[in-house]
C-alpha positions as CSV (number, residue, x, y, z in Angstrom):
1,X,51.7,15.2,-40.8
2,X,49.1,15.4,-43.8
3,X,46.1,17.9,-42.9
4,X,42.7,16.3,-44.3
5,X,40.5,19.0,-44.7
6,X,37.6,16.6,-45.9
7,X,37.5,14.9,-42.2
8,X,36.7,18.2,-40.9
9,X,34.4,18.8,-42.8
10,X,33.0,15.4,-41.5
11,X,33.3,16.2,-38.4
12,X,31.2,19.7,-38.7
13,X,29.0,17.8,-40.4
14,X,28.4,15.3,-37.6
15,X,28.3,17.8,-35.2
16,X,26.2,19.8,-36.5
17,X,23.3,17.0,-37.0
18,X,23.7,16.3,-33.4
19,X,23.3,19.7,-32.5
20,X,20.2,20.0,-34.6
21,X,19.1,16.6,-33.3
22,X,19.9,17.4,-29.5
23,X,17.4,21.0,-30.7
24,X,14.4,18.4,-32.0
25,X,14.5,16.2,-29.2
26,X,13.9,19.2,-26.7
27,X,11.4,20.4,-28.9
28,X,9.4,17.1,-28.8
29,X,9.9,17.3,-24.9
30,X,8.4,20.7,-24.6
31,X,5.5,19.5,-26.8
32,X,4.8,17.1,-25.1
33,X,4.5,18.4,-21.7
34,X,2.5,21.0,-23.2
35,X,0.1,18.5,-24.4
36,X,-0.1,16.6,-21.1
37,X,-0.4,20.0,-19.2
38,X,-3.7,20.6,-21.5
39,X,-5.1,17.1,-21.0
40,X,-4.7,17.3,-17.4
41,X,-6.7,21.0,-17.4
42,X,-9.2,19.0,-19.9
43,X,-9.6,16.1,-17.2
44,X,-10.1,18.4,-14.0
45,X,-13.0,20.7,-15.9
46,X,-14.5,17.4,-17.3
47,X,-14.4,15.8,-14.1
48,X,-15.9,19.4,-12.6
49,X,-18.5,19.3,-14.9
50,X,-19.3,15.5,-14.4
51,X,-20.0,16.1,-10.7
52,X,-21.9,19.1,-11.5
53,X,-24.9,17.1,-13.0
54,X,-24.1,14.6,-10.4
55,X,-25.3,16.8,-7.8
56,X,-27.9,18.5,-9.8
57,X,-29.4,15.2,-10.3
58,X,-29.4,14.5,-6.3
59,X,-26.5,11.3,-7.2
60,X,-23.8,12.5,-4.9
61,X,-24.0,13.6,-1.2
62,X,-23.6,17.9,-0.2
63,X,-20.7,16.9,2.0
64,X,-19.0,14.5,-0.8
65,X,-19.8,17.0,-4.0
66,X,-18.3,20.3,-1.4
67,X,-15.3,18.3,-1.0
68,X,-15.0,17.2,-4.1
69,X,-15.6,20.3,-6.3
70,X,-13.5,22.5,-3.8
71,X,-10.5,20.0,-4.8
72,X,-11.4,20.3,-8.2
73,X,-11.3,24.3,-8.3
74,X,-7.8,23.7,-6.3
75,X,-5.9,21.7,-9.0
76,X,-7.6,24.0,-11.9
77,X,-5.8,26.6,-10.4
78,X,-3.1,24.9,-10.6
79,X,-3.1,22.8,-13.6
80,X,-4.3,26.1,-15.5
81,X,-1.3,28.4,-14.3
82,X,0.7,26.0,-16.7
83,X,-1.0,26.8,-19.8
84,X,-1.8,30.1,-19.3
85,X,1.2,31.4,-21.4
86,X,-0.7,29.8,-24.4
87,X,-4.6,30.5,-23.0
88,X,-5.7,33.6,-21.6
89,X,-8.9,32.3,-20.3
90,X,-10.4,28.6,-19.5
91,X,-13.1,30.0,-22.3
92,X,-10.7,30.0,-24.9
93,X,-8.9,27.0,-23.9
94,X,-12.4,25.0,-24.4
95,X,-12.9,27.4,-27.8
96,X,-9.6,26.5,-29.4
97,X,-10.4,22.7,-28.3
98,X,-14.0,22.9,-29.5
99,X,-15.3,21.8,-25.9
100,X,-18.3,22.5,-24.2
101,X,-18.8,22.7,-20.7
102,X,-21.1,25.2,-19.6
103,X,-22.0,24.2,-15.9
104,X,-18.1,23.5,-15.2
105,X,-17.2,27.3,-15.9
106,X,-19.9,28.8,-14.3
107,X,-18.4,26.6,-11.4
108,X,-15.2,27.9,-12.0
109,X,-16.5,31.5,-12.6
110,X,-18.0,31.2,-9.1
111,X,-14.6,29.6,-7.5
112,X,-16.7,27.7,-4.8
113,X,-19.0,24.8,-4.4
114,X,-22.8,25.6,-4.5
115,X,-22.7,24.1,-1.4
116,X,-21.0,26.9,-0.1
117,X,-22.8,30.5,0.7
118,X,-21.2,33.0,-0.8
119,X,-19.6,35.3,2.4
120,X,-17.8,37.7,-0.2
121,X,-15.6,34.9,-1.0
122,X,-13.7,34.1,2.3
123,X,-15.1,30.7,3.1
124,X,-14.2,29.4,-0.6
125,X,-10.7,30.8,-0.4
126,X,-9.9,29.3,3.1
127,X,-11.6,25.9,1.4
128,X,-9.1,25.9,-1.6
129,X,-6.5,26.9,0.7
130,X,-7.5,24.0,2.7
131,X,-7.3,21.6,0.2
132,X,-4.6,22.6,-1.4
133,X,-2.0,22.4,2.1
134,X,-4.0,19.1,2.2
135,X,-2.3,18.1,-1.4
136,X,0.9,19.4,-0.6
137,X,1.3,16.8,2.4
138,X,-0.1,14.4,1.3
139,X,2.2,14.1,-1.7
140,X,5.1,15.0,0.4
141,X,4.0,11.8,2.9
142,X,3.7,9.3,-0.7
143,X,7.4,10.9,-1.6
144,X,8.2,9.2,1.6
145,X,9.3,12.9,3.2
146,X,9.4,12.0,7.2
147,X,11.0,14.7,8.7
148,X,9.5,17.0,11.6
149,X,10.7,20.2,10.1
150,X,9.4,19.2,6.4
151,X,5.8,18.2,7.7
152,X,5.1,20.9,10.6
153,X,5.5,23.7,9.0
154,X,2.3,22.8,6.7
155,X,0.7,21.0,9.2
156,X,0.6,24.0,11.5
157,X,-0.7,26.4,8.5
158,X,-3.5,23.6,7.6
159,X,-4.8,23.9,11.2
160,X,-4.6,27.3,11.2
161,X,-6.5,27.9,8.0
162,X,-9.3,25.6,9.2
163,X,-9.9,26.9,11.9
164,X,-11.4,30.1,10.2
165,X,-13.5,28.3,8.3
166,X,-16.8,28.9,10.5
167,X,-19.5,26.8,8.3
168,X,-18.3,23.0,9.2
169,X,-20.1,20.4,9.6
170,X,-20.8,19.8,13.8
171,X,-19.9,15.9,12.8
172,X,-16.2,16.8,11.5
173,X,-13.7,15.8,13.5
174,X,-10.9,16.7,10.9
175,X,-9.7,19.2,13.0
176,X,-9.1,17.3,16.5
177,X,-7.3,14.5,14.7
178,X,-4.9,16.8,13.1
179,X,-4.5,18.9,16.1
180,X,-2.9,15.2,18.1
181,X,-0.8,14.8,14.9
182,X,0.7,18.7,15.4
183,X,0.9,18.0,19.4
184,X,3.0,14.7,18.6
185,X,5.5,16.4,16.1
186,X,5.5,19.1,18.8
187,X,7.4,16.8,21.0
188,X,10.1,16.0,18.1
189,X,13.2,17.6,17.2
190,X,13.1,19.1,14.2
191,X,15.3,16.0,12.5
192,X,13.5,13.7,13.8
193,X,11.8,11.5,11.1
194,X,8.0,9.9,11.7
195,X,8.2,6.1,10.9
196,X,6.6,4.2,8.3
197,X,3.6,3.1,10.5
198,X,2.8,6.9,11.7
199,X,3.6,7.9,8.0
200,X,0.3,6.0,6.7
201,X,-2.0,7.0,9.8
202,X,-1.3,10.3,8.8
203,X,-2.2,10.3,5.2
204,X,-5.3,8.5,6.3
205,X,-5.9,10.9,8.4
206,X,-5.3,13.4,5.6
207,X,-7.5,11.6,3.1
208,X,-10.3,11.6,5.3
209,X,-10.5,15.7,6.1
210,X,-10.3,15.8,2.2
211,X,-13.1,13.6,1.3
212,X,-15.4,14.7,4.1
């Protein structure tokens, strides 16, 4: 049989562009989840600084703007731990960008709502702590997760971690409705699933602690 050495070289050829071309579409991936990781953190401090001036300028109710702004500083957090590689601060994120938001980072500087007296910290920790358990199931309930042993857990550590929060309103009732939520899931096996119905009363439930 007659060796061709011109359809190997073909063949290295081709694989070769699909190696290179397998190398730019990963690239363009990674670019572009870096640029939708920065728009996100450019969203959350625009959105911070938007409700700033809101509540400066009295258009937004103290028990809306704390709620608000202490799940604000919870997703920056978050949203700037994925950019950080590139960004050692939110000033020079803004910097490189050529933004200016001046009442957002003194926000974020501060790490609670103005709302909030500052007790060395504690009360805006336990807040973002808060909130953020609050996200977790919340996103777990709209990924349709049902089942005892994937919801108590959090559920247990959400009531634990209000429950040192001293400086709540005397109106909220957050915490007894989430208490009769544990106390039913208390009486399920840990496989047991929550149905559809109970899924939904729960996420209200859950929505309405975090926009209190």
């Amino acid at each position: 049989m007659e060796t061709r050495p011109e359809i190997f070289e073909v063949l290295e050829l081709f694989l070769s562009f699909k190696h290179e071309s397998l190398i730019s579409e990963e690239s363009v991936i990674i670019q572009k989840s870096k640029r939708t990781r920065k728009a996100n953190l450019f969203a959350i401090v625009s959105t911070l600084e938007h409700l700033e001036k809101s509540y400066i300028h009295d258009c937004i109710k103290p028990n809306e703007y704390t709620s608000a702004c202490a799940n604000l500083l919870a997703q920056y957090k978050i949203a700037f731990k994925l950019i950080e590689p590139d960004f050692k601060t939110i000033e020079d994120f803004l910097k490189k960008f050529k933004i200016h938001f001046p009442i957002a980072i003194a926000r974020i500087k501060e790490d609670r709502p103005i709302t909030i007296k500052d007790d060395k910290g504690s009360s805006s920790k336990l807040i973002a702590q808060t909130v953020s358990l609050l996200i977790t199931l919340m996103d777990k309930l709209r990924l349709e997760i049902k089942a005892n042993d994937e919801i108590q857990p959090d559920l247990r550590e959400l009531i634990n971690v209000m429950s040192r929060i001293n400086n709540l309103p005397t109106e909220f009732d957050g915490k007894s409705k989430l208490q009769k939520w544990y106390n039913q899931l208390q009486q399920m096996s840990a496989t047991d699933e929550i149905d559809e119905n109970q899924s939904r009363n729960l996420l209200l439930d859950l929505d309405s602690v975090l926009y209190f």
